[in-house]
DSSP file (Angstrom, degrees, kcal/mol; ACC not computed):
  #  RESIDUE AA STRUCTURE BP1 BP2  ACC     N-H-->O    O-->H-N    N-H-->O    O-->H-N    TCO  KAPPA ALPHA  PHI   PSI    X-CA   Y-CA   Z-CA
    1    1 A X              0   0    0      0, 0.0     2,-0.3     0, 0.0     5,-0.0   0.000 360.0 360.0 360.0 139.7   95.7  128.1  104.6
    2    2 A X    >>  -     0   0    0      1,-0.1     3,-2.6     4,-0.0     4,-1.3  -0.618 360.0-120.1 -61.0 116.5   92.3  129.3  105.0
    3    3 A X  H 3> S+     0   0    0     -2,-0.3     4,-1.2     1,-0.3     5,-0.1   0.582 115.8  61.5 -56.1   2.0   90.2  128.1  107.9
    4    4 A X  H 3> S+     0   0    0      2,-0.2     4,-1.1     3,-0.1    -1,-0.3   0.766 108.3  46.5 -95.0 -40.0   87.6  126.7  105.4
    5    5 A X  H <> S+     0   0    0     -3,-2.6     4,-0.9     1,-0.2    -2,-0.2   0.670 108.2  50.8 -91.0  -5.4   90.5  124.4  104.0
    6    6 A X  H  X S+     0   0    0     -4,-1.3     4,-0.9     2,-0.2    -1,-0.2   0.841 109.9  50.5 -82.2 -29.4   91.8  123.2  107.1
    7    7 A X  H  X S+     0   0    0     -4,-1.2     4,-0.7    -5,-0.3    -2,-0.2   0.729 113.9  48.4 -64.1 -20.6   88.1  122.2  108.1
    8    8 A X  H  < S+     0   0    0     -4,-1.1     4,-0.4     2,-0.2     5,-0.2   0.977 111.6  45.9 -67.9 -59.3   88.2  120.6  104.8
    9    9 A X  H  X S+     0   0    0     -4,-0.9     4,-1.3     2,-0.2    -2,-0.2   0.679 117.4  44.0 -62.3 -27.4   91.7  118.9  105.5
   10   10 A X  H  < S+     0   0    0     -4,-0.9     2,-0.6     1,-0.2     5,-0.5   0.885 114.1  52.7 -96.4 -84.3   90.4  117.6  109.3
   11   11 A X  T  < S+     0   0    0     -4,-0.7    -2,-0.2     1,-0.3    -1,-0.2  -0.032 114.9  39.4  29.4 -30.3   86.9  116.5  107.7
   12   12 A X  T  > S+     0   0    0     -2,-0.6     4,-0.7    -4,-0.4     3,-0.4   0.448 112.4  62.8 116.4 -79.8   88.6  114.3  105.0
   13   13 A X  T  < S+     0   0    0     -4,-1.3    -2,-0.2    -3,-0.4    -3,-0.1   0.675 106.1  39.0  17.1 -73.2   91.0  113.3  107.6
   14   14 A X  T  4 S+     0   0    0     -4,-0.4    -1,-0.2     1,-0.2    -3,-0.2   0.188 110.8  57.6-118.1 -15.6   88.6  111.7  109.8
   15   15 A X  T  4 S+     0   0    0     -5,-0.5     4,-0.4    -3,-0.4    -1,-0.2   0.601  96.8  60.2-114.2  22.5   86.5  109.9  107.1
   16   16 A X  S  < S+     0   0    0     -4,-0.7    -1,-0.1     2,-0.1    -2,-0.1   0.409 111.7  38.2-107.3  -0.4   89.3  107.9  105.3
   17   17 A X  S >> S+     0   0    0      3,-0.1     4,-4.2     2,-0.1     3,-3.2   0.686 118.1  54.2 -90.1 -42.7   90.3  105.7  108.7
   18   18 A X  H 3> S+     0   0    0      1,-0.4     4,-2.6     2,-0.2     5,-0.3   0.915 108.6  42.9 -71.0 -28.4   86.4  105.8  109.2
   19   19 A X  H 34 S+     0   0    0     -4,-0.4    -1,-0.4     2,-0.2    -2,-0.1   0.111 117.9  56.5-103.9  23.7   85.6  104.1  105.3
   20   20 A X  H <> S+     0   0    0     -3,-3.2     4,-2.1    22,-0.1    -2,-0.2   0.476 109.2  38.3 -38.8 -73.2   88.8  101.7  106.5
   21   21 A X  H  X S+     0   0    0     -4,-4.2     4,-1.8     2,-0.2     5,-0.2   0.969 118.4  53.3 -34.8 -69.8   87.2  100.5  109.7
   22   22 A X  H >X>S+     0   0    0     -4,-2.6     5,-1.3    20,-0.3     3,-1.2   0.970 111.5  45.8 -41.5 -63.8   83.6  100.3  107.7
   23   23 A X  H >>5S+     0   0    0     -5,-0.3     3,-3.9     1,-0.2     4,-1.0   0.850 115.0  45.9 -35.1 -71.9   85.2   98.2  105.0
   24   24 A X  H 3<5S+     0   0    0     -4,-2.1    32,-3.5     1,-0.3    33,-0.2   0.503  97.6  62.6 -57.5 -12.5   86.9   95.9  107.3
   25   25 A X  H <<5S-     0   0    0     -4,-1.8    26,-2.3    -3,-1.2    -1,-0.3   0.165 120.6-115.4 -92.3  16.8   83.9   95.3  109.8
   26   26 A X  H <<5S+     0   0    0     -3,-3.9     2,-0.9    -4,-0.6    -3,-0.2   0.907  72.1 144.0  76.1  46.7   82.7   93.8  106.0
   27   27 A X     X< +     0   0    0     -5,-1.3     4,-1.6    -4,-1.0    -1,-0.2  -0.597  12.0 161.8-111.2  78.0   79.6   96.8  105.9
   28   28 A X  T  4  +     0   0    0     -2,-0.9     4,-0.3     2,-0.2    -1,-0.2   0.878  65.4  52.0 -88.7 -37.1   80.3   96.9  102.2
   29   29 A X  T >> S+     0   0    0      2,-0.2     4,-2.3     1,-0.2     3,-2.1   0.956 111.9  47.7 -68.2 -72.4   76.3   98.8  101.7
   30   30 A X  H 3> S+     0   0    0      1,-0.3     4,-0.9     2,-0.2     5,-0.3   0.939 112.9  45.7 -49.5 -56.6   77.2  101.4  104.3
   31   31 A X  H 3X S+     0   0    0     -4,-1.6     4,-0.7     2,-0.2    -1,-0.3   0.731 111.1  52.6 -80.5  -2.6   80.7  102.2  102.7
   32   32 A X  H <4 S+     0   0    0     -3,-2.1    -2,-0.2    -4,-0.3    -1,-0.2   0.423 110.5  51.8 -93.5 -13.2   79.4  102.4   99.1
   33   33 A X  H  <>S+     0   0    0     -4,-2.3     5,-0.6    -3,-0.3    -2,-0.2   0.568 109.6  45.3 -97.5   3.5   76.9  104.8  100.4
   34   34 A X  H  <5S+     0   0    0     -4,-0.9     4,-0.5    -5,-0.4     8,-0.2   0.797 107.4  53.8-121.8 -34.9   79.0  106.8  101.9
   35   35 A X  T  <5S+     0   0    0     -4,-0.7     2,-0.6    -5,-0.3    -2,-0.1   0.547  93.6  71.2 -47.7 -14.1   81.4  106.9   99.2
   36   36 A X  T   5S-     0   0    0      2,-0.1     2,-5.5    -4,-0.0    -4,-0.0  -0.965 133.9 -88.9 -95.4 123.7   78.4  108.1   96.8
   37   37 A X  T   5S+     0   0    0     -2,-0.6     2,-0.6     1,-0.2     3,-0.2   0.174 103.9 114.6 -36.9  41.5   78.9  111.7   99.3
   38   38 A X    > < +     0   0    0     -2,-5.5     3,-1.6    -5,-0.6    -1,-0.2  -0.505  43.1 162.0-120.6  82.2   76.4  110.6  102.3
   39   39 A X  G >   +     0   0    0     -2,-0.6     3,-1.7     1,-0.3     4,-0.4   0.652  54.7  79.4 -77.9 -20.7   79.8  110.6  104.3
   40   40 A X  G >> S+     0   0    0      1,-0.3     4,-2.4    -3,-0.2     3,-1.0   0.821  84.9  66.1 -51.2 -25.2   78.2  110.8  107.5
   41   41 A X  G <4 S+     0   0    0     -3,-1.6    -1,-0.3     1,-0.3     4,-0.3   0.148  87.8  71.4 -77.3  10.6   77.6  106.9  106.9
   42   42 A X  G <4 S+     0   0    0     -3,-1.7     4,-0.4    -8,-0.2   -20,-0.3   0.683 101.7  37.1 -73.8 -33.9   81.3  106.4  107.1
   43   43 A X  T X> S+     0   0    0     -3,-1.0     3,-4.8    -4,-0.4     4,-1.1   0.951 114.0  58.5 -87.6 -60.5   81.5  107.1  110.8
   44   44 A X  H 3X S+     0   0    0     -4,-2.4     4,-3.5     1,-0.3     3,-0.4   0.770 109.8  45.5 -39.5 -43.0   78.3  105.3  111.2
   45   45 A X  H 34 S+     0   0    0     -4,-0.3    -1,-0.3     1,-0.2    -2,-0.2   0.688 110.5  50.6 -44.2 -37.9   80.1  102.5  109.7
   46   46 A X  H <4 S+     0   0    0     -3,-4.8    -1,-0.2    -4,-0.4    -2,-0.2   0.591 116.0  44.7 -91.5 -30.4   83.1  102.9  111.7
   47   47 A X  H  < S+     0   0    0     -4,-1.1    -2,-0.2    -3,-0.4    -3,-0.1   0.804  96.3  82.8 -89.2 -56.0   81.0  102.9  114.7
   48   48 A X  S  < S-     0   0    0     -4,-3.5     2,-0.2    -5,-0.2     3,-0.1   0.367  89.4 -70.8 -57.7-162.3   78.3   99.9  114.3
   49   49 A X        -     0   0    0      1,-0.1    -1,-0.2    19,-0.1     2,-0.1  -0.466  56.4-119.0 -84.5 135.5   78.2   96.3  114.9
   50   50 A X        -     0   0    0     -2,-0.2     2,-0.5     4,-0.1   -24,-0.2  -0.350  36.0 -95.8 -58.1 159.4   80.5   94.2  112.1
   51   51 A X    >   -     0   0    0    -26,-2.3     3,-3.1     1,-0.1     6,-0.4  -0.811  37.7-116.3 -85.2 148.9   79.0   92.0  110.2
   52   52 A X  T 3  S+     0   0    0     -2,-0.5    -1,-0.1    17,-0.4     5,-0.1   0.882 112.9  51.8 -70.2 -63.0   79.4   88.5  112.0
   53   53 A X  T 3  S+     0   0    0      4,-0.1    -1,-0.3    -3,-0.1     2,-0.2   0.222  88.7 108.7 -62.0   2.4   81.4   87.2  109.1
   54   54 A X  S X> S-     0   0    0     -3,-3.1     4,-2.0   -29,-0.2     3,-0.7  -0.622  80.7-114.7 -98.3 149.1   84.1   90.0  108.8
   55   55 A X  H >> S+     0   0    0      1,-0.3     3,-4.0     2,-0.2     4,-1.5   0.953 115.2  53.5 -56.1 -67.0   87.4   89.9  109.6
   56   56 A X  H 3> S+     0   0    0    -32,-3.5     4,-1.4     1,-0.3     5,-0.4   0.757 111.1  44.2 -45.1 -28.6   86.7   92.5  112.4
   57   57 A X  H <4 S+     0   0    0     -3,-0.7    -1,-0.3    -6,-0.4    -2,-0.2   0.670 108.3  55.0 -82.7 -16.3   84.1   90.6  113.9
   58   58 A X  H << S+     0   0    0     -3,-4.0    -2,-0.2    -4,-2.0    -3,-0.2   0.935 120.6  37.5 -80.5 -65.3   86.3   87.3  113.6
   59   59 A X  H  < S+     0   0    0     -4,-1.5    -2,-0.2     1,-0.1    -3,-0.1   0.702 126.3  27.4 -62.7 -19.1   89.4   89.6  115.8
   60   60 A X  S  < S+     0   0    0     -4,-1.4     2,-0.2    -5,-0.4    -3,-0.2   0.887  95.6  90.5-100.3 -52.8   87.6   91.5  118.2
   61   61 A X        -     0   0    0     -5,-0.4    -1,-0.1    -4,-0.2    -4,-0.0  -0.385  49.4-157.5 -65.5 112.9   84.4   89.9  119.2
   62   62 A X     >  -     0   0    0     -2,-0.2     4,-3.6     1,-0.1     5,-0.3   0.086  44.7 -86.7 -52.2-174.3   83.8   87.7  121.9
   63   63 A X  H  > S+     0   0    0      2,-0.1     4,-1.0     3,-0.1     5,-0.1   0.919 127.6  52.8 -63.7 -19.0   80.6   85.1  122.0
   64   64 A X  H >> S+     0   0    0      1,-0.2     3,-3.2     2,-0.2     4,-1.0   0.930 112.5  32.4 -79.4 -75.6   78.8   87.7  123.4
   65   65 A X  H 3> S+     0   0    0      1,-0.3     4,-1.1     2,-0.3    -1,-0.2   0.538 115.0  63.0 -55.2 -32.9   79.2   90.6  121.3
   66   66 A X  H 3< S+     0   0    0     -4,-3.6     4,-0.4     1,-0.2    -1,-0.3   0.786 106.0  51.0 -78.8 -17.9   79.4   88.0  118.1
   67   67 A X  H <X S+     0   0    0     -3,-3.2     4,-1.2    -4,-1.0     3,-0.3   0.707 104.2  51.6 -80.1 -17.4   75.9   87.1  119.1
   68   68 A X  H  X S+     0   0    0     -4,-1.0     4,-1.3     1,-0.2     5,-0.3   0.747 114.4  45.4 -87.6 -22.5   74.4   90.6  119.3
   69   69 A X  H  X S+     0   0    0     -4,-1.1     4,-0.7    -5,-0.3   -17,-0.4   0.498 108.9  53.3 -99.7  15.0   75.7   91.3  115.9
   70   70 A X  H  > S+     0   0    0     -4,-0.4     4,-4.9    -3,-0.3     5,-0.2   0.661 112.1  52.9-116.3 -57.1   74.5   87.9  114.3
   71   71 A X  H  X S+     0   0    0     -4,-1.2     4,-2.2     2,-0.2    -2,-0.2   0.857 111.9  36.9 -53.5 -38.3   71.3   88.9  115.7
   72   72 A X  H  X S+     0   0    0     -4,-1.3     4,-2.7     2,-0.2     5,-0.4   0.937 116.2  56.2 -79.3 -46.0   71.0   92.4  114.3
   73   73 A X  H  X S+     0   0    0     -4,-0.7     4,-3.8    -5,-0.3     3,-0.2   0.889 114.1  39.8 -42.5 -46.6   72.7   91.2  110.9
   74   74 A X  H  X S+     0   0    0     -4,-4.9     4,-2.4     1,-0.2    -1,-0.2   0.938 121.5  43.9 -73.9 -31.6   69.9   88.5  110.6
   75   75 A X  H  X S+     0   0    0     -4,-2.2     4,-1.6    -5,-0.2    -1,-0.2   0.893 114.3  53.1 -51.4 -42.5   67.0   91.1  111.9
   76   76 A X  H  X S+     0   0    0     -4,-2.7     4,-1.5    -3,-0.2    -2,-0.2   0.943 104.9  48.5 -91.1 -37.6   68.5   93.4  109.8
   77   77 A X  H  X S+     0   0    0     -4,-3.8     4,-1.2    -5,-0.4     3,-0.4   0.955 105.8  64.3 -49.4 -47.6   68.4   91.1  106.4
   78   78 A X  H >X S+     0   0    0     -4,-2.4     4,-1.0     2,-0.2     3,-0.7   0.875  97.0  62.7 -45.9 -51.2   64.5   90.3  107.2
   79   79 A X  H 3< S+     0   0    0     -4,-1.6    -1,-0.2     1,-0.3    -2,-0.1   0.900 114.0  20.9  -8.8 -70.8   63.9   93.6  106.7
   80   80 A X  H 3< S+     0   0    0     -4,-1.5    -1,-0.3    -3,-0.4    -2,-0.2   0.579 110.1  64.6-105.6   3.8   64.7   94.1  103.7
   81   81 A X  H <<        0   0    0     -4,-1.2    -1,-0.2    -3,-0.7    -2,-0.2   0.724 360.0 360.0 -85.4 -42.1   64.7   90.8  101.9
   82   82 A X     <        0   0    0     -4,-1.0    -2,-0.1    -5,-0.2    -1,-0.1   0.337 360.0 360.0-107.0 360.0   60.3   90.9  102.8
């Protein structure tokens, strides 16, 4: 293999766990963009806050941490609803 196809292979790799995670912290925007090729929003995905109402956020998050993301989710709907 060619180092261009192993960077391919590592790259590919690293964004099908990362559009797992996204899905499952329920950032269904963020993992449909990133599936349209602006794959860098797959790690982003993988990375942020859940949405309050996703399974990830229901298993991982204490009250604190479900309140910081309840807050951005609702900051982050005002946004864009206005």
């Amino acid at each position: 293999m060619h180092d261009a196809e192993l960077i391919g292979l590592g790259l590919l790799a690293s964004l099908v766990p990362a559009a797992f995670v996204t899905a499952l912290k329920g950032r269904w925007t963020i993992l449909l963009a990133g599936l349209c090729l602006i794959f860098p929003l797959l790690w982003y995905g993988a990375f942020a806050l859940a949405a309050p109402s996703s399974w990830w956020a229901r298993r991982f998050y204490g009250a604190a941490k479900l309140e910081r993301a309840t807050v951005f989710h609702d900051r982050w709907a005002r946004r864009f609803a206005e």
